[in-house]
Chimera marker file (.cmm) of the C-alpha trace (Angstrom):
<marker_set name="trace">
<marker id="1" x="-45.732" y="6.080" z="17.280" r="1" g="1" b="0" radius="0.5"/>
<marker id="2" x="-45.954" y="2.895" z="16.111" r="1" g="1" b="0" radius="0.5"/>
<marker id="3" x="-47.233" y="4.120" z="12.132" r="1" g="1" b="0" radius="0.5"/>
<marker id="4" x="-43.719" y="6.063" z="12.181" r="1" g="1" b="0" radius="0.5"/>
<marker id="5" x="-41.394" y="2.806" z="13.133" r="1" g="1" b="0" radius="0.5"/>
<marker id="6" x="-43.436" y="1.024" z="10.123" r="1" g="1" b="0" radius="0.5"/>
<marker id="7" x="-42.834" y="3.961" z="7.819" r="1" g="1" b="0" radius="0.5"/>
<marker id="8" x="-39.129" y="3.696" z="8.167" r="1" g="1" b="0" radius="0.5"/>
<marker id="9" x="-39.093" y="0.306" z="8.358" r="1" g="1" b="0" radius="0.5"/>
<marker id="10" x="-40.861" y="0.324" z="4.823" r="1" g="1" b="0" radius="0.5"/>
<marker id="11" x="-38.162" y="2.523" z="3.115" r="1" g="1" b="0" radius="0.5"/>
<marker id="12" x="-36.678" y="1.268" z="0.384" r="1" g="1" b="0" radius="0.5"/>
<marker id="13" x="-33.033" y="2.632" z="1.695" r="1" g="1" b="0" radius="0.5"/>
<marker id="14" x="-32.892" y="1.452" z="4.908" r="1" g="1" b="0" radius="0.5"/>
<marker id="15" x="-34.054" y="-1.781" z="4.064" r="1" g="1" b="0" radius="0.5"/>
<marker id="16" x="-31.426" y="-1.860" z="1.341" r="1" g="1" b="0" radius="0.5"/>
<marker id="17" x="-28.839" y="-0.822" z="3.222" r="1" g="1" b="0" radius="0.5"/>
<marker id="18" x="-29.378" y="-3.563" z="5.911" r="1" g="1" b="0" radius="0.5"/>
<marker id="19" x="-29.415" y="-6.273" z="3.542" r="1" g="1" b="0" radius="0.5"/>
<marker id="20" x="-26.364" y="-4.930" z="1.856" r="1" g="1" b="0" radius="0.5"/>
<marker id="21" x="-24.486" y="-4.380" z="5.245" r="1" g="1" b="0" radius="0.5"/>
<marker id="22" x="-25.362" y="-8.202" z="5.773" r="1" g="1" b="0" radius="0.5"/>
<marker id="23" x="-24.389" y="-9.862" z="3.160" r="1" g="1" b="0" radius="0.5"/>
<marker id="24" x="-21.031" y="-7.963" z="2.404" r="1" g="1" b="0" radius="0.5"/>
<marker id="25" x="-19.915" y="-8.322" z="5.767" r="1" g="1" b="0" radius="0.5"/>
<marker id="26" x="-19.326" y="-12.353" z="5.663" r="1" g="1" b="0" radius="0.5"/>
<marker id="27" x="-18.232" y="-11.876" z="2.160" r="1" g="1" b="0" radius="0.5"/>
<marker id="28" x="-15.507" y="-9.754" z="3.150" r="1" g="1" b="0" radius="0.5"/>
<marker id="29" x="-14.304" y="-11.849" z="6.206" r="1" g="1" b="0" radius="0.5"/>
<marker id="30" x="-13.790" y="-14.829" z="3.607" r="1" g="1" b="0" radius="0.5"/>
<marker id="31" x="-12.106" y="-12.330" z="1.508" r="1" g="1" b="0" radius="0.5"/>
<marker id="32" x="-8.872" y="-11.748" z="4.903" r="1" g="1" b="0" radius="0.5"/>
<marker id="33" x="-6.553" y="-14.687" z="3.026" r="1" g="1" b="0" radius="0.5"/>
<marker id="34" x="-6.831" y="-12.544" z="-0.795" r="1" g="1" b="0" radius="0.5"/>
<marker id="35" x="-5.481" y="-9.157" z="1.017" r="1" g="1" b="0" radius="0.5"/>
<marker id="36" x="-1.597" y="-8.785" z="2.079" r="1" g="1" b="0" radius="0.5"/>
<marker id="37" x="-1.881" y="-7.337" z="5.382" r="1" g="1" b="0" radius="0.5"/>
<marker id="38" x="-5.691" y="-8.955" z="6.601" r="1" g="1" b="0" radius="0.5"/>
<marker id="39" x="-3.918" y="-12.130" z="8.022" r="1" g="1" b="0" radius="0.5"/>
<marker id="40" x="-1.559" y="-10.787" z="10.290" r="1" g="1" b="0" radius="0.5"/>
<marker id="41" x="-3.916" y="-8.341" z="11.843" r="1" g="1" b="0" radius="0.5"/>
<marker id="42" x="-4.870" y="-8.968" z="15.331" r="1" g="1" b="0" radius="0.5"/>
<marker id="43" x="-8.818" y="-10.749" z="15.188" r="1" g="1" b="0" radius="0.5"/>
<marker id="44" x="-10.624" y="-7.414" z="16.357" r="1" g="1" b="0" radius="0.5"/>
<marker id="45" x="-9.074" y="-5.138" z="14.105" r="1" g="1" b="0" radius="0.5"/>
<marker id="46" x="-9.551" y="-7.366" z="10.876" r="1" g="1" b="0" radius="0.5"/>
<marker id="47" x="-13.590" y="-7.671" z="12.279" r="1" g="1" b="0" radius="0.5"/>
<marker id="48" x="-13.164" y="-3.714" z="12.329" r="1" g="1" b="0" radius="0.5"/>
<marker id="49" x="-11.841" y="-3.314" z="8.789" r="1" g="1" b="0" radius="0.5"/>
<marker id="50" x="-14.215" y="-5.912" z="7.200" r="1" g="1" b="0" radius="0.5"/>
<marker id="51" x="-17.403" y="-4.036" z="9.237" r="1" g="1" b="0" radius="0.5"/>
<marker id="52" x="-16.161" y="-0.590" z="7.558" r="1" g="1" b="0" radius="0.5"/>
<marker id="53" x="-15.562" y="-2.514" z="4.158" r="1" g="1" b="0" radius="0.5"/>
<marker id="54" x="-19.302" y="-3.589" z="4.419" r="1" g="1" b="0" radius="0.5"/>
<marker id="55" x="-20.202" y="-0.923" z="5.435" r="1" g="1" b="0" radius="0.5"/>
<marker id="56" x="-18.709" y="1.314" z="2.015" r="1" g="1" b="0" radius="0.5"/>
<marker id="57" x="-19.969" y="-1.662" z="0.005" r="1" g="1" b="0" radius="0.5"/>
<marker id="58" x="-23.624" y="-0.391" z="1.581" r="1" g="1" b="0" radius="0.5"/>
<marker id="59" x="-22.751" y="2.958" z="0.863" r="1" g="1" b="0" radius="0.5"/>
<marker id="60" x="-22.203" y="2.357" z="-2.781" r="1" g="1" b="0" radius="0.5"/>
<marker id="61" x="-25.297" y="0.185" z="-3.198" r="1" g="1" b="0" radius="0.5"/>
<marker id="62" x="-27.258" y="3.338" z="-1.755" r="1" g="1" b="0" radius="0.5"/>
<marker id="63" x="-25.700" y="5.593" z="-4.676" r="1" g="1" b="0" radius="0.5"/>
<marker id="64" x="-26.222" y="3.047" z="-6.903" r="1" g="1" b="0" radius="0.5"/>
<marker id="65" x="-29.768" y="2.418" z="-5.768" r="1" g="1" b="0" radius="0.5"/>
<marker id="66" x="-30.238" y="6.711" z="-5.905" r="1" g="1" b="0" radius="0.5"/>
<marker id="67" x="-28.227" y="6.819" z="-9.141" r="1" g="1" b="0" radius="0.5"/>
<marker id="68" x="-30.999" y="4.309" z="-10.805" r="1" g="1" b="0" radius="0.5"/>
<marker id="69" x="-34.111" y="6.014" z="-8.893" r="1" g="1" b="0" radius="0.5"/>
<marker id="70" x="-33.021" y="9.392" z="-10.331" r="1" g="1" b="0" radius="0.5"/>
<marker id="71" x="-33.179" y="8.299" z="-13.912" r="1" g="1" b="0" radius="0.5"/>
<marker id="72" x="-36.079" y="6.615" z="-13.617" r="1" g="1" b="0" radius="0.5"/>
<marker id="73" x="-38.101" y="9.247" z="-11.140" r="1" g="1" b="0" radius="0.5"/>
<marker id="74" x="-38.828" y="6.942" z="-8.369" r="1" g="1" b="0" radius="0.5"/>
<marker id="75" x="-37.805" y="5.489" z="-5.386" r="1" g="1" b="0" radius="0.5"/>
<marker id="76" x="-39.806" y="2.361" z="-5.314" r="1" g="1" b="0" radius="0.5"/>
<marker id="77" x="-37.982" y="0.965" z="-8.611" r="1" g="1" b="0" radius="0.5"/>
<marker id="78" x="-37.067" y="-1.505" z="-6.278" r="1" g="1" b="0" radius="0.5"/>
<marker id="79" x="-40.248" y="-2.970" z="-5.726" r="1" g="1" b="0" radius="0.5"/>
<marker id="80" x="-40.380" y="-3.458" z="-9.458" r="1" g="1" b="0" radius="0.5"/>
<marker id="81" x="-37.071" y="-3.776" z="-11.036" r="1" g="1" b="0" radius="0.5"/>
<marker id="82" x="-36.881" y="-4.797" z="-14.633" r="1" g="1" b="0" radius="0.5"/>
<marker id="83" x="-33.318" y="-5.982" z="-16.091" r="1" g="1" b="0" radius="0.5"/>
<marker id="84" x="-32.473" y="-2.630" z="-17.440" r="1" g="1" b="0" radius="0.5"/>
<marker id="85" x="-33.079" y="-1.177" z="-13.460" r="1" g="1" b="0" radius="0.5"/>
<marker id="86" x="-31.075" y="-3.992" z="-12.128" r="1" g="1" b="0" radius="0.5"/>
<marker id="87" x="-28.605" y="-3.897" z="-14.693" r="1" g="1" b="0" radius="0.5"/>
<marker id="88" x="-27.856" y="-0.153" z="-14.377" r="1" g="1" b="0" radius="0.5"/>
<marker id="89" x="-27.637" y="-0.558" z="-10.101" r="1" g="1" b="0" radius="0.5"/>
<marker id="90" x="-25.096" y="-3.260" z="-10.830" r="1" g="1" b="0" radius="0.5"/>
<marker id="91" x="-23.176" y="-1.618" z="-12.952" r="1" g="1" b="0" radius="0.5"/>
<marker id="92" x="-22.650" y="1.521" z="-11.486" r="1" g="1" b="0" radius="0.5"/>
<marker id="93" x="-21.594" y="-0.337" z="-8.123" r="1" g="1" b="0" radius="0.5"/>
<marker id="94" x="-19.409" y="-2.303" z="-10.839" r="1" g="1" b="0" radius="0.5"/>
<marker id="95" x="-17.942" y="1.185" z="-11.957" r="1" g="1" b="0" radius="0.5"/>
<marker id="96" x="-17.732" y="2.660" z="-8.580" r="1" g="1" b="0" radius="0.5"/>
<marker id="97" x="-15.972" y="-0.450" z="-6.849" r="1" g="1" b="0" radius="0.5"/>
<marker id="98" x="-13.455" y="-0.478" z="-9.765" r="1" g="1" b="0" radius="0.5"/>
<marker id="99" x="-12.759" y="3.164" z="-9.484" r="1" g="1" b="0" radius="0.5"/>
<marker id="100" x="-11.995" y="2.478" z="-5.829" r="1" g="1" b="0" radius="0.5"/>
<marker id="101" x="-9.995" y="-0.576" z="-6.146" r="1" g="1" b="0" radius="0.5"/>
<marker id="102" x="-7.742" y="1.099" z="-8.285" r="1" g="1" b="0" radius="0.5"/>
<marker id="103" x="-7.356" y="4.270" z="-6.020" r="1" g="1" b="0" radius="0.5"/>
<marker id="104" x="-6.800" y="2.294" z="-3.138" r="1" g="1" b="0" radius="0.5"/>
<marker id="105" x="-4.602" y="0.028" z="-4.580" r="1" g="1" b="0" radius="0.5"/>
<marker id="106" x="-2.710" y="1.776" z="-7.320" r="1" g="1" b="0" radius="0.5"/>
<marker id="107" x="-2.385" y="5.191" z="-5.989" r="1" g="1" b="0" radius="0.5"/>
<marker id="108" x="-3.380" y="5.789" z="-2.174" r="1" g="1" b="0" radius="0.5"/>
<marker id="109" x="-1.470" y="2.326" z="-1.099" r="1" g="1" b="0" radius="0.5"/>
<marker id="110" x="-4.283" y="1.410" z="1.213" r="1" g="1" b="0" radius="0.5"/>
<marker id="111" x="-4.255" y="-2.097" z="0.352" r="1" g="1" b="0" radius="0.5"/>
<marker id="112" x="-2.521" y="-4.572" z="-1.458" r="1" g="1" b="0" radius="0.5"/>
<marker id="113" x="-4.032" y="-7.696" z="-2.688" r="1" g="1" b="0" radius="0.5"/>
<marker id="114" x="-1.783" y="-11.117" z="-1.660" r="1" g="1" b="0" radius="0.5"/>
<marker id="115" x="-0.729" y="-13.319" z="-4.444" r="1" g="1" b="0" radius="0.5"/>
<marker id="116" x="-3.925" y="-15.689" z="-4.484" r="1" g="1" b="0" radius="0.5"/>
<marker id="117" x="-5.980" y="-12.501" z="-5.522" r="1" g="1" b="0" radius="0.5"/>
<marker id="118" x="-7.240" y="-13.469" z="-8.684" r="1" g="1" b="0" radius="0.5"/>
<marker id="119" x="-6.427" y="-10.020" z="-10.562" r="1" g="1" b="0" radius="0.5"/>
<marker id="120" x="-7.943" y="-8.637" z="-13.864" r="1" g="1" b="0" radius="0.5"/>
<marker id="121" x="-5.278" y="-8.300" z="-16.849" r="1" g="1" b="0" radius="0.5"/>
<marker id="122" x="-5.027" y="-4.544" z="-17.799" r="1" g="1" b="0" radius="0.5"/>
<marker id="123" x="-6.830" y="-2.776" z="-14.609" r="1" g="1" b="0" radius="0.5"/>
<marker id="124" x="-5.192" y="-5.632" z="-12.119" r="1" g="1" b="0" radius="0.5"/>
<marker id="125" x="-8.681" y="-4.933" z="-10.129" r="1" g="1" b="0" radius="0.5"/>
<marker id="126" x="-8.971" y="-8.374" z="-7.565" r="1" g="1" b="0" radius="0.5"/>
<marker id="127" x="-11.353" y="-10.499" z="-8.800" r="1" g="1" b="0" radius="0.5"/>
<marker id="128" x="-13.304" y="-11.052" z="-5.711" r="1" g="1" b="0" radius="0.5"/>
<marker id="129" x="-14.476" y="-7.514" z="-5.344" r="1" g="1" b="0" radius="0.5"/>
<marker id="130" x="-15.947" y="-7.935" z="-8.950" r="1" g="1" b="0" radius="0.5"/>
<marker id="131" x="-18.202" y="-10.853" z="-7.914" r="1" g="1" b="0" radius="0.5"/>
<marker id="132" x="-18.817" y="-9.534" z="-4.971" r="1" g="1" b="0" radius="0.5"/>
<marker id="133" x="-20.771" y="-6.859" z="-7.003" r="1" g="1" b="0" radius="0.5"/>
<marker id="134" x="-22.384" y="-9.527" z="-9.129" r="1" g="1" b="0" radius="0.5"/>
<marker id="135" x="-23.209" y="-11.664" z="-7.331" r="1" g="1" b="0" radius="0.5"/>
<marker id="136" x="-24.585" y="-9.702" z="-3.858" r="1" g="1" b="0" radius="0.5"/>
<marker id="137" x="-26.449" y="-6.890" z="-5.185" r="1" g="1" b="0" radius="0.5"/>
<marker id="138" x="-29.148" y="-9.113" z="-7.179" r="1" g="1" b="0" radius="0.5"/>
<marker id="139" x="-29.718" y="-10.667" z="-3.884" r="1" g="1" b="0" radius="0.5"/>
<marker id="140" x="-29.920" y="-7.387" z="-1.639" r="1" g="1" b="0" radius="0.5"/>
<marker id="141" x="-32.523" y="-6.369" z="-4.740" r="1" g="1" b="0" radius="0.5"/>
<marker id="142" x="-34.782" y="-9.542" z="-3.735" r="1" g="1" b="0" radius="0.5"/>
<marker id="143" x="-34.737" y="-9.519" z="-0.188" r="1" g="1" b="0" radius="0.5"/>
<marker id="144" x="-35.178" y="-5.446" z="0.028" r="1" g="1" b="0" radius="0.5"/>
<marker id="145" x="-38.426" y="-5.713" z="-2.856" r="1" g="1" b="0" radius="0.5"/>
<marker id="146" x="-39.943" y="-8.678" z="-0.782" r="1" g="1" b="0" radius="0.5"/>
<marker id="147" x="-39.562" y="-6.651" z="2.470" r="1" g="1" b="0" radius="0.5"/>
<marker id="148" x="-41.454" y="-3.973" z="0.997" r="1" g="1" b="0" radius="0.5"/>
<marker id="149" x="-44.047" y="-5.788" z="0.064" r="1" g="1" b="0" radius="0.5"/>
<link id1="1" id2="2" r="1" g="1" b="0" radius="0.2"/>
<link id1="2" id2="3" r="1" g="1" b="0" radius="0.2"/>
<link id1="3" id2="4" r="1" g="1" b="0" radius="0.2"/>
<link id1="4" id2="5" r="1" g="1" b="0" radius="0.2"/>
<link id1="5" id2="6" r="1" g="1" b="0" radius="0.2"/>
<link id1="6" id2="7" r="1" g="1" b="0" radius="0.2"/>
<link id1="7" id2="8" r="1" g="1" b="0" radius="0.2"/>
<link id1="8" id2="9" r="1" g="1" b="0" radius="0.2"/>
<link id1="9" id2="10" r="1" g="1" b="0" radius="0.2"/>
<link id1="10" id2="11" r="1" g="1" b="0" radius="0.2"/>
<link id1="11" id2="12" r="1" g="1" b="0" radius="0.2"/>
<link id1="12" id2="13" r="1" g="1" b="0" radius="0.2"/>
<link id1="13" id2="14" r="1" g="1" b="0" radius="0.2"/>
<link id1="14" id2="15" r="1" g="1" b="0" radius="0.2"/>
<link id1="15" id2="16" r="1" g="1" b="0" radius="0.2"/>
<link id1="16" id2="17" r="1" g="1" b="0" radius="0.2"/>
<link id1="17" id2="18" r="1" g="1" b="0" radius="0.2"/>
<link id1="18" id2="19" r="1" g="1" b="0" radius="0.2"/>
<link id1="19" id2="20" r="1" g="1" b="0" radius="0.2"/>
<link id1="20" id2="21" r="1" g="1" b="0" radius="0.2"/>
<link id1="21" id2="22" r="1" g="1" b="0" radius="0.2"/>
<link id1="22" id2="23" r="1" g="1" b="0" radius="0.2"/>
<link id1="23" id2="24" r="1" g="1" b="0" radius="0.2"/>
<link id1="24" id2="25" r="1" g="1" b="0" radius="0.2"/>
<link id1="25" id2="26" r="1" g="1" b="0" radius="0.2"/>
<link id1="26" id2="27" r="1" g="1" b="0" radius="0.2"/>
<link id1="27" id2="28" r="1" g="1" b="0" radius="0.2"/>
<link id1="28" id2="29" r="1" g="1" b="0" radius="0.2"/>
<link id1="29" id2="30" r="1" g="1" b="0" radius="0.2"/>
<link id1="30" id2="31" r="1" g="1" b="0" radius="0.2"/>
<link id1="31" id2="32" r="1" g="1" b="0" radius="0.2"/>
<link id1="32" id2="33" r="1" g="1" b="0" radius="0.2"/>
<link id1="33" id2="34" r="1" g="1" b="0" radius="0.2"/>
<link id1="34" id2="35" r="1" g="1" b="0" radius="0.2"/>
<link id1="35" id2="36" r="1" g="1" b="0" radius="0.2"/>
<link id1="36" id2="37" r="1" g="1" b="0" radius="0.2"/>
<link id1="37" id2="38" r="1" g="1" b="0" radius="0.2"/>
<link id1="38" id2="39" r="1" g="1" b="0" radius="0.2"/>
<link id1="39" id2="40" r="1" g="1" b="0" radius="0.2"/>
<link id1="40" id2="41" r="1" g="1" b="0" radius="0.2"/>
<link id1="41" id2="42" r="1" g="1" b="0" radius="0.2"/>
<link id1="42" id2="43" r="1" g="1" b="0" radius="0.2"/>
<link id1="43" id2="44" r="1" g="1" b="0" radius="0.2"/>
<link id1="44" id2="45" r="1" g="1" b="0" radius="0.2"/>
<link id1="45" id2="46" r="1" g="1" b="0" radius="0.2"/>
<link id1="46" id2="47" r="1" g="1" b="0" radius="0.2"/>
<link id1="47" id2="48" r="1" g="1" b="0" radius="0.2"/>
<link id1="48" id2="49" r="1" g="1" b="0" radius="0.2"/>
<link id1="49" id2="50" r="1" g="1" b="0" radius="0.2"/>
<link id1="50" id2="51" r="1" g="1" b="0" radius="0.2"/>
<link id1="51" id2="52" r="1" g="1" b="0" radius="0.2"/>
<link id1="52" id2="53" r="1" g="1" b="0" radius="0.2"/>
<link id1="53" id2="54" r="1" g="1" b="0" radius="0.2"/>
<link id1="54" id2="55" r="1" g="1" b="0" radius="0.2"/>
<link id1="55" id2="56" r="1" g="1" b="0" radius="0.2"/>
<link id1="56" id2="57" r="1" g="1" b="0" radius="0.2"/>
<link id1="57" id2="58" r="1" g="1" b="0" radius="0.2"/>
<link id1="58" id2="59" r="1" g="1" b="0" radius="0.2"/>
<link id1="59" id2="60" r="1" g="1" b="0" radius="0.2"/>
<link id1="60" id2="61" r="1" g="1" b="0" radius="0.2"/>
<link id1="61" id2="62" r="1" g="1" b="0" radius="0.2"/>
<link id1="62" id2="63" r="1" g="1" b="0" radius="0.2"/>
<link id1="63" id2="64" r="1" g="1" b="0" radius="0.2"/>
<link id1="64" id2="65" r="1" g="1" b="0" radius="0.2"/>
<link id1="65" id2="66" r="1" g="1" b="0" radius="0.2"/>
<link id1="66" id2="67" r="1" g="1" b="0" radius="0.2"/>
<link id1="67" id2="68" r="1" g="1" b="0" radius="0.2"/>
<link id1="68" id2="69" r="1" g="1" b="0" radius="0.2"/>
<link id1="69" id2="70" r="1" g="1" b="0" radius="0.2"/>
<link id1="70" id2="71" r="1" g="1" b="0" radius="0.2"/>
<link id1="71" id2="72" r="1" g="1" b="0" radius="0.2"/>
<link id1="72" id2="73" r="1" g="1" b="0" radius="0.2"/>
<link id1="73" id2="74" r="1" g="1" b="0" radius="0.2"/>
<link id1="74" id2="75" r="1" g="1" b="0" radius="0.2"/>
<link id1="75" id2="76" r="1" g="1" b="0" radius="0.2"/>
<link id1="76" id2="77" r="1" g="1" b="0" radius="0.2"/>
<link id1="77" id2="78" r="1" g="1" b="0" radius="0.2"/>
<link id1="78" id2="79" r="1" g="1" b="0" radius="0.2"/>
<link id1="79" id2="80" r="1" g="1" b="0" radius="0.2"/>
<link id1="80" id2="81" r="1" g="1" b="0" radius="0.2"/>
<link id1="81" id2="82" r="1" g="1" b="0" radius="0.2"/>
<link id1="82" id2="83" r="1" g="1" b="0" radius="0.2"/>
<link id1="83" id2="84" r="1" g="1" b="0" radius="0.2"/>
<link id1="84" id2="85" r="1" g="1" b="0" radius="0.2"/>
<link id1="85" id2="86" r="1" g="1" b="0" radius="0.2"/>
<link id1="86" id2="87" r="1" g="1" b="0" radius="0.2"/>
<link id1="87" id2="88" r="1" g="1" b="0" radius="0.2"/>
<link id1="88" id2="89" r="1" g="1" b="0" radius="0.2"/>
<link id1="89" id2="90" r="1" g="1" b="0" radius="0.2"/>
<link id1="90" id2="91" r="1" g="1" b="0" radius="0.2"/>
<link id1="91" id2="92" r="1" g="1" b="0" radius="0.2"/>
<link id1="92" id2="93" r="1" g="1" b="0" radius="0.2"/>
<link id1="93" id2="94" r="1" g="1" b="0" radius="0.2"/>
<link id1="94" id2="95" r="1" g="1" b="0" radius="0.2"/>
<link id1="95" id2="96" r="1" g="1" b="0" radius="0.2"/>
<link id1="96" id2="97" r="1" g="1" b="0" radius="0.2"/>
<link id1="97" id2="98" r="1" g="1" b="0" radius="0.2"/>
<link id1="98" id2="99" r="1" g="1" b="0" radius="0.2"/>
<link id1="99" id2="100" r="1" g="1" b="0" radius="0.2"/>
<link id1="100" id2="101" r="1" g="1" b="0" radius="0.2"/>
<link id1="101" id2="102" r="1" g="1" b="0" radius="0.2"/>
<link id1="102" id2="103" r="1" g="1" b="0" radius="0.2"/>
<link id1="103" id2="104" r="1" g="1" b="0" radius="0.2"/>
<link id1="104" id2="105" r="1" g="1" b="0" radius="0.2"/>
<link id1="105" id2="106" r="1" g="1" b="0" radius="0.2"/>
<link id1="106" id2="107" r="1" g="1" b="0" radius="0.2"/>
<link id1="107" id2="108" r="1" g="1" b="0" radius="0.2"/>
<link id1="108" id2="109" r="1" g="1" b="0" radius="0.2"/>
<link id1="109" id2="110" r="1" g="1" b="0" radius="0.2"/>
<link id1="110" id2="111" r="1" g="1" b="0" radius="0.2"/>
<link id1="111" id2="112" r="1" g="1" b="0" radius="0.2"/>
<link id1="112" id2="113" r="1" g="1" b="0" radius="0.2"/>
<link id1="113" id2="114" r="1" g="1" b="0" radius="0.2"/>
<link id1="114" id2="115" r="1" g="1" b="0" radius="0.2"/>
<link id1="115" id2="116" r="1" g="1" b="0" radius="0.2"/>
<link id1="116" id2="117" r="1" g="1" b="0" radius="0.2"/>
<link id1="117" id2="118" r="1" g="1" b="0" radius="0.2"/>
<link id1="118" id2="119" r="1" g="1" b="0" radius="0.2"/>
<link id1="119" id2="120" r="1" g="1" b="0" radius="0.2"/>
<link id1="120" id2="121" r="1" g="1" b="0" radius="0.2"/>
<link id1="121" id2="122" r="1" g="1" b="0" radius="0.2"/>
<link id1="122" id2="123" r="1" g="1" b="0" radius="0.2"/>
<link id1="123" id2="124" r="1" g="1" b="0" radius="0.2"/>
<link id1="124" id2="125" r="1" g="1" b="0" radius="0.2"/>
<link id1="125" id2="126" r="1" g="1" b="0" radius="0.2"/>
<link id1="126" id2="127" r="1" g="1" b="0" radius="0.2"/>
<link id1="127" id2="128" r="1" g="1" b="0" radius="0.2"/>
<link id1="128" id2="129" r="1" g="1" b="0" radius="0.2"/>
<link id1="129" id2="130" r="1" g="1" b="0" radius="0.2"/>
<link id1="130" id2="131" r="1" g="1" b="0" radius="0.2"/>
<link id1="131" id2="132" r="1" g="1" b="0" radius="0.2"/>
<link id1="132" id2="133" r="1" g="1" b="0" radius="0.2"/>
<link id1="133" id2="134" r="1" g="1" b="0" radius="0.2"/>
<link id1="134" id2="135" r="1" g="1" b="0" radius="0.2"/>
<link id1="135" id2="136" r="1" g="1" b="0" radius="0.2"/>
<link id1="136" id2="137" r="1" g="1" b="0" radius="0.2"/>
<link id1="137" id2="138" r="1" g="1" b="0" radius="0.2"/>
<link id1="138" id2="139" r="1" g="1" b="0" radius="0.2"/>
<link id1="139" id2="140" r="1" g="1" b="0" radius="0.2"/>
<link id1="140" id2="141" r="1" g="1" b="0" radius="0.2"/>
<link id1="141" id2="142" r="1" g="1" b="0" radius="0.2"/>
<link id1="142" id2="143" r="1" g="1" b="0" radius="0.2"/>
<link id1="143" id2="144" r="1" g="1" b="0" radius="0.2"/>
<link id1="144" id2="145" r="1" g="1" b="0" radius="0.2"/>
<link id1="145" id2="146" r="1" g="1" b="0" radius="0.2"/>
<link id1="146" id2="147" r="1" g="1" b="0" radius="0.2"/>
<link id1="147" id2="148" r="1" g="1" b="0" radius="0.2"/>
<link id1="148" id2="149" r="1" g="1" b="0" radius="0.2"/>
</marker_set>
């Protein structure tokens, strides 16, 4: 029993996943003062909404992470990820978190970012969501490759 617990503890998507859940979830509580609504929200439900925003930004990171492992035939990239590998996980979380932020902003009305949202000219995509997605993923990258070690 035991040899099956390590075996999913050693895979590379679970392991990501964690990390990602982890480190997006304080991110995104610091992020309540750059979204409209978020203030105002009574305590639990803003924990709620910044647990399921973590828990997308995990999401994406594991399409990213399969994205990458599908053009390069493995899995285990992760355990040895040159720039090109990290650079292609990080950008298609880039692409996929703009694509989002514009759908959920611009045409479902889901959110609105408040006025101290830094905001890209042309796409008027929040700057915070951007470096969240530069800043995080090269970090969940390290922490998952040393766990699988």
């Amino acid at each position: 029993m035991q040899k099956i617990g390590t075996r999913i503890a050693r895979q590379p998507e679970l392991n990501l996943f964690m990390f990602a859940f982890l480190l997006n979830l304080p991110w995104e509580l610091v992020q309540i003062p750059l979204f409209r609504e978020m203030p105002t929200l009574a305590h639990l439900e803003g924990v709620i909404r910044c647990a399921r925003a973590a828990a997308g930004d995990g999401l994406i990171m594991l399409l990213a992470f399969w994205l990458v492992a599908c053009v390069v035939g493995s899995r285990r990239w992760i355990a040895h990820p040159s720039a090109a590998r990290l650079c292609g996980f990080i950008g298609i979380g880039l692409g996929i978190t703009i694509a989002m932020e514009y759908w959920a902003t611009a045409i479902a009305g889901r959110w609105e970012y408040a006025d101290a949202m830094p905001k890209l000219p042309l796409l008027g995509t929040g700057l915070m969501p951007l470096l969240q997605w530069m800043l995080i993923p090269p970090l969940v990258v390290w922490l998952t490759r040393r766990q699988l070690k």
